[in-house]
C-alpha positions in Angstrom: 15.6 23.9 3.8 18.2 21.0 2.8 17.9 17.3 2.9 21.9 16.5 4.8 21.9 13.2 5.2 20.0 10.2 4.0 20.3 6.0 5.6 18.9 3.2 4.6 18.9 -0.4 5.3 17.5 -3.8 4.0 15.4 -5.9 6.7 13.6 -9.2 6.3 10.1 -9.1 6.7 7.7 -12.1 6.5 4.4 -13.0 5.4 3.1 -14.9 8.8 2.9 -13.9 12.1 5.9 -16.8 13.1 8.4 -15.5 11.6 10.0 -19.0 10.9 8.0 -20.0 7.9 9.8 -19.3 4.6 8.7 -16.3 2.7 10.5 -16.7 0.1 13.9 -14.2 1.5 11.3 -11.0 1.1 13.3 -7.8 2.4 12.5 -4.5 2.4 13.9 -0.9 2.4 13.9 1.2 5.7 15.2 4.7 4.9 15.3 8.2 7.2 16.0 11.3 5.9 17.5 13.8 8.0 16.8 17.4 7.1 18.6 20.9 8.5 15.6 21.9 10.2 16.1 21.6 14.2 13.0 21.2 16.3 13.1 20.3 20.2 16.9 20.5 19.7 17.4 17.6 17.0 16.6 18.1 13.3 13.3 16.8 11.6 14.1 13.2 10.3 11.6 11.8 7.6 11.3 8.1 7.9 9.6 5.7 5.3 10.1 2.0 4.0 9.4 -0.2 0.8 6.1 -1.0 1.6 5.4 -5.1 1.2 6.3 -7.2 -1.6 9.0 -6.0 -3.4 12.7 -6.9 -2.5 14.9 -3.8 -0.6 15.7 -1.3 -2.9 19.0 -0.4 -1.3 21.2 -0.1 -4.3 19.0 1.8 -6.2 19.3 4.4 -2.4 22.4 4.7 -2.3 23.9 4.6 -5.2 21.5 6.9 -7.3 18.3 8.8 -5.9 19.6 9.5 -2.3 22.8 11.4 -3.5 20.2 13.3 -6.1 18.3 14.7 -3.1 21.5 15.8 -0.6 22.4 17.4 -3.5 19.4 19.0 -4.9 20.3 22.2 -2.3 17.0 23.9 -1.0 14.1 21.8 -1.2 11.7 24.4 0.6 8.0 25.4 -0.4 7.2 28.9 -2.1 6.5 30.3 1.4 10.1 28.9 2.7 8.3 28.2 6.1 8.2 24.1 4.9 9.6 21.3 3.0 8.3 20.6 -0.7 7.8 16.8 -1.6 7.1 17.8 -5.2 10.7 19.5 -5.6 12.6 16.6 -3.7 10.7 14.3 -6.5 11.6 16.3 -8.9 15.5 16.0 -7.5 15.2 12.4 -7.2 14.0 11.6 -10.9 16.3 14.6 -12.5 17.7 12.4 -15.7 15.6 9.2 -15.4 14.3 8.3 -19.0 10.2 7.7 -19.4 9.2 4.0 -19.3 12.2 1.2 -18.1 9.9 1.9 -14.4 10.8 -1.5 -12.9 11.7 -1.2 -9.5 13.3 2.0 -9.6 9.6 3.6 -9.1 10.0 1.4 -5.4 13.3 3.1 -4.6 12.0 6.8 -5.2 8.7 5.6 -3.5 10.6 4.8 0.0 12.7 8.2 -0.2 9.2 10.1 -1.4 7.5 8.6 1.7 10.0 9.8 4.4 10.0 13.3 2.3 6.3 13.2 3.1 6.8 12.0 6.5 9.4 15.5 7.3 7.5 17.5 5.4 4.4 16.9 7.8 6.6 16.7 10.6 7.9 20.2 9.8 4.3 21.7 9.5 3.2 20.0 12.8 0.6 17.9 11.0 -0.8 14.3 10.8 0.5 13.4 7.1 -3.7 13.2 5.9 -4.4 17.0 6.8 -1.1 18.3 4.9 -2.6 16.1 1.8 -6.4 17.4 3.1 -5.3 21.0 2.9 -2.8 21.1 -0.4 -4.2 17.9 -2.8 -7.9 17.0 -2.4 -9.2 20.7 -0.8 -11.4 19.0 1.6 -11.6 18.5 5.4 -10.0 14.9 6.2 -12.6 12.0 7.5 -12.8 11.3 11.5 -12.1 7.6 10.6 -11.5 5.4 7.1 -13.0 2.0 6.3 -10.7 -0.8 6.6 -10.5 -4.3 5.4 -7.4 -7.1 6.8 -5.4 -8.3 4.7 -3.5 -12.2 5.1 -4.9 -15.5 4.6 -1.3 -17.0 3.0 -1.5 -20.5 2.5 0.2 -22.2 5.5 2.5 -24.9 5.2 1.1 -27.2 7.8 -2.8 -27.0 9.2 -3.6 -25.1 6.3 -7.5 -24.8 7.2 -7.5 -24.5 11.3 -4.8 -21.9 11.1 -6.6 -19.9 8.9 -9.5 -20.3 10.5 -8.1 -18.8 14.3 -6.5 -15.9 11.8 -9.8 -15.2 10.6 -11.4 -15.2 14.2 -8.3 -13.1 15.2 -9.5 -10.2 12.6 -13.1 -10.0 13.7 -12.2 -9.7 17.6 -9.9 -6.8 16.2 -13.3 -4.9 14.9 -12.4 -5.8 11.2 -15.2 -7.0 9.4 -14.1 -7.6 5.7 -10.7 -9.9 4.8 -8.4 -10.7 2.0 -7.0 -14.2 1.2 -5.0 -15.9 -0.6 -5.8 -18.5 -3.8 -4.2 -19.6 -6.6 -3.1 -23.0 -6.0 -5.7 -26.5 -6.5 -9.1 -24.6 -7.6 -11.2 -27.5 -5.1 -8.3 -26.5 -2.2 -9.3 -22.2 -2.9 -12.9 -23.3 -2.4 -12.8 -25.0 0.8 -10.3 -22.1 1.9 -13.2 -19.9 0.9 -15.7 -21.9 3.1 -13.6 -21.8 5.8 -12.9 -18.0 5.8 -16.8 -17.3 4.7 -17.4 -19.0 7.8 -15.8 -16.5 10.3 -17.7 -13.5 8.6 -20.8 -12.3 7.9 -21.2 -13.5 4.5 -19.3 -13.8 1.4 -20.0 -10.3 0.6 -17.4 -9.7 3.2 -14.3 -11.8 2.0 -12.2 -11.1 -0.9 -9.7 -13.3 -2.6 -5.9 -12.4 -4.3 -5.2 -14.7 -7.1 -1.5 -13.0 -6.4 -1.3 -12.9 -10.2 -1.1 -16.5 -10.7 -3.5 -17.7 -13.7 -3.2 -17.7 -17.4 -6.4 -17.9 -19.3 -8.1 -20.8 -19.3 -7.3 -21.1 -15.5 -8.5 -17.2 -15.0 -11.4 -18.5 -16.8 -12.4 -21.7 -15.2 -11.8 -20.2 -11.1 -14.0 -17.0 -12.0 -16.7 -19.2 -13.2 -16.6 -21.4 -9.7 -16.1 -17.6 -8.1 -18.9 -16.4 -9.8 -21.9 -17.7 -7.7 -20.2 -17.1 -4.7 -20.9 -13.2 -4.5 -17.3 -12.4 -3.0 -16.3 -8.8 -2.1 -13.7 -8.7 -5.3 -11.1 -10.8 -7.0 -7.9 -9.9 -7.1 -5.0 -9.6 -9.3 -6.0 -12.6 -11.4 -3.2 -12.4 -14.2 -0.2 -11.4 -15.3 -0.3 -7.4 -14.4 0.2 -6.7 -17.9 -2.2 -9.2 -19.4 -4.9 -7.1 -20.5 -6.7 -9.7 -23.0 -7.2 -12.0 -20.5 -8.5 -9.5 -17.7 -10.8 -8.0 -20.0 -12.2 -11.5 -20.7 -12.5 -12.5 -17.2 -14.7 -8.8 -16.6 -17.1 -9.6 -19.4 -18.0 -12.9 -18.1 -17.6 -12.1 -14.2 -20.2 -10.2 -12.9 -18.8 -9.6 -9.4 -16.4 -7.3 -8.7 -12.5 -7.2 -9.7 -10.0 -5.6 -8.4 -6.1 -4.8 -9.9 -3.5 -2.7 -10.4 -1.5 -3.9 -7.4 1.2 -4.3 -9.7 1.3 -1.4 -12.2 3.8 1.5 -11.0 2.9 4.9 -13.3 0.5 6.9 -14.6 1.0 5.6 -18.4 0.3 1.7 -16.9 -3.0 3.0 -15.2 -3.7 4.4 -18.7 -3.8 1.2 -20.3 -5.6 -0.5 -17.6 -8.4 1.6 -18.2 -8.4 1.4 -21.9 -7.7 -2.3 -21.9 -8.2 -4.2 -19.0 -12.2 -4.4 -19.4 -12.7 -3.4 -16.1 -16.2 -1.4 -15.0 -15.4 1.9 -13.2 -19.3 1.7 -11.7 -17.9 -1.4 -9.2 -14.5 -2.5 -9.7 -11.5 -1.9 -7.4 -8.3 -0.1 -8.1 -5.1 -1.3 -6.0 -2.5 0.8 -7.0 0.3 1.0 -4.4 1.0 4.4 -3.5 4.6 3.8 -2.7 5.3 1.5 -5.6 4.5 4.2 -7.7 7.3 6.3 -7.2 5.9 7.5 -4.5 2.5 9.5 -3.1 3.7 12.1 -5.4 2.9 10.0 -8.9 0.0 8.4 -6.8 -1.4 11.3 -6.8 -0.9 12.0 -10.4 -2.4 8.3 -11.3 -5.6 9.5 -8.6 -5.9 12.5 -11.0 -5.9 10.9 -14.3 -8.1 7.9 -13.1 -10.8 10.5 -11.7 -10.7 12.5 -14.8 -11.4 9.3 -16.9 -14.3 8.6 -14.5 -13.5 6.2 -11.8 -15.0 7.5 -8.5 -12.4 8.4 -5.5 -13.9 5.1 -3.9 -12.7 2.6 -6.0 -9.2 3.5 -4.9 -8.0 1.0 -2.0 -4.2 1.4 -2.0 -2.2 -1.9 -1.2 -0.1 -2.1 1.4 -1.6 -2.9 4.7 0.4 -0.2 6.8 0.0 2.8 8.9 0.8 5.2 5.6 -2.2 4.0 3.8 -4.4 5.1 6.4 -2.7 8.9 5.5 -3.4 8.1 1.7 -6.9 7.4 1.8 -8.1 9.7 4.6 -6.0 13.0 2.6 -7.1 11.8 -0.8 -11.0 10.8 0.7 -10.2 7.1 -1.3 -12.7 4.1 -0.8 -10.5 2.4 2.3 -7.5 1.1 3.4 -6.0 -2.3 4.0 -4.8 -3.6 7.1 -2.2 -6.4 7.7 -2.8 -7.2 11.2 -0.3 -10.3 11.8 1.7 -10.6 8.6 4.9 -8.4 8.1 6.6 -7.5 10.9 8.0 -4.8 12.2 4.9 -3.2 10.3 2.0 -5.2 11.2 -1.4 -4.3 13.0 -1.6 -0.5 13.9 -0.4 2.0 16.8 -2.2 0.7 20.1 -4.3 4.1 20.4 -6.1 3.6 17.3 -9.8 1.8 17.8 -10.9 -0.3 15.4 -15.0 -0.8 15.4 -17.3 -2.1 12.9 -14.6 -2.0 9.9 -13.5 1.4 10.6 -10.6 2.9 12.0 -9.5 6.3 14.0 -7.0 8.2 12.5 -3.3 8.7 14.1 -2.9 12.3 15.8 1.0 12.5 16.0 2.8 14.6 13.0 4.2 13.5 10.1 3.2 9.6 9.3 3.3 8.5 13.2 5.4 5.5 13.0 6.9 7.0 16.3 3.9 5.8 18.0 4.1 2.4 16.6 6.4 0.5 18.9 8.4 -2.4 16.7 8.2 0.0 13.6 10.0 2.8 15.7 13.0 0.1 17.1 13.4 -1.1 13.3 13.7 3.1 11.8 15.8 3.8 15.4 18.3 1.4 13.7 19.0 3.8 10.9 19.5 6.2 13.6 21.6 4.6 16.2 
């Protein structure tokens, strides 16, 4: 069971739902991954992308991890009946030095996705019972709690238009939302009103700081937060800036949430040591394809657990259709949903039902972004 041929290609994807406001040139990585084994007549092809916020990965592809896995030979399990995403990691990151992650992690993350997406494929699955059935040894969810994730500040009509995109979220079913701050503190607080106002409470709105504030300024917007009684705060600092997090967690009582923005195992390590945060209520944001993939998300899932976080602090960034796989295999806290921001992988497949914050689960083998209509034209590209 061989990997033969592997294509990718860089698209620009943006943070609004019209396209035509600058997002700053953000790509990102489409890649399929076409194996030897023939189904229906035409061989099982693996699709999977960058996920959202990191630039395409393309060079990385091409040049390095994709001619590691056509080359690998026989990727197939120890029953040969299926293909083995551990051994096609393994292929990918044959030579790669510990530490130096970067955005390499990102490139092996978009190849590990599409490995998982064949592998599923191959086994006639939805991606969350192959993870059900081999990683967490329990039977998958019916449906997964899901929160929406937007809110960017808009360049014009700031407050109405994020006001309609709030509205837009409930009438979905959603019932929780993420958005954006970081800019004038008085300016975040009336954008908090304004969202607040479209929910049930304030219990039901987080906020991403995007990484944005240095001390004093992490300091000085969690105390106006403080009162507020927000679902979390997010990624308040630089990722890496442990002394300030841990200063902002002994003075905020509410909950945090990071991690968006760490890649491997030994960066979730330090987080927990240093970064102050309470494993009783805070949120970890770890995205699974950002860190080189399910496969080390998994390992990172492992070592968190075993330190004592509970499986529902984990609510994996990303806002796409894979997430939903992550957290219903793994049993995870919940996923997020982008349901106007970055096309071609916004919103969700039209046959899944969202109600009262939850979602159903995709049917189809494999991931299912067959099902989703603008996702499938952008991975037919790769094909055609």
């Amino acid at each position: 069971m061989r990997i033969v041929d592997v294509r990718e290609l860089t698209i620009p994807i943006s943070r609004y739902a019209d396209r035509a406001i600058p997002s700053g040139g953000l790509t990102t990585s489409l890649v399929a991954i076409v194996t030897d084994v023939i189904r229906s007549g035409k061989p099982v092809v693996g699709y999977g992308f960058a996920s959202i916020g990191r630039f395409g990965q393309g060079g990385l592809i091409r040049e390095r991890f994709a001619p590691r896995l056509i080359a690998a030979g026989t990727l197939a399990n120890d029953t040969g009946d299926g293909l083995d995403p551990l051994r096609a990691w393994s292929a990918m990151m044959q030579g790669e030095k510990p530490g130096g992650h970067g955005e390499r992690c990102v490139a092996v993350g978009t190849l590990d996705m599409a490995v998982w997406d064949a592998a599923a494929k191959i086994a006639g699955q939805p991606l969350y019972r192959c993870l059900s059935e081999h990683l967490s040894g329990q039977a998958p969810p019916s449906r997964v709690r899901v929160y929406a994730g937007g809110g960017y500040r808009y360049p014009e009509d700031d407050l109405l238009r994020l006001a309609d995109e709030i509205r837009h979220f409930t009438d979905l079913g959603l019932t929780h939302a993420k958005i954006k701050i970081g800019g004038d503190l008085d300016q975040d607080l009336v954008r908090i009103d304004t969202a607040v106002a479209k929910l049930a409470g304030p219990s039901h709105l987080a906020v991403d700081g995007m990484n944005t504030y240095g001390h004093d300024s992490a300091m000085r917007t969690a105390h106006a937060l403080a009162p507020l009684g927000l679902a979390w705060f997010e990624d308040i600092c630089d990722p890496l800036d442990f002394k300030t997090l841990s200063r902002v967690a002994a003075s905020y009582a509410p909950p945090i949430a990071a991690g968006e923005a760490l890649f491997s195992r030994a960066e979730a390590r330090l987080l927990d040591a240093y970064g102050g945060l309470r494993r009783h209520q805070d949120i970890l944001l770890f995205d699974p394809t950002h860190c080189y993939g399910l496969t080390h998300y998994c390992e990172i899932v492992a070592e968190m657990t075993h330190r004592g976080w509970p499986r529902s602090a984990f609510w994996p960034h990303g806002g796409h259709l894979f997430g939903l796989h992550v957290v219903a295999g793994l049993r995870l806290g919940g996923a997020e949903i982008n349901p106007l921001a970055f096309a071609p992988f916004q919103g969700m497949p039209s046959g899944l039902t969202i109600s009262d914050g939850f979602i159903d689960l995709p049917q189809a083998p494999g991931i299912g972004f067959e099902s989703h209509d603008e996702t499938h034209r952008a991975f037919r590209r790769l094909m055609d």
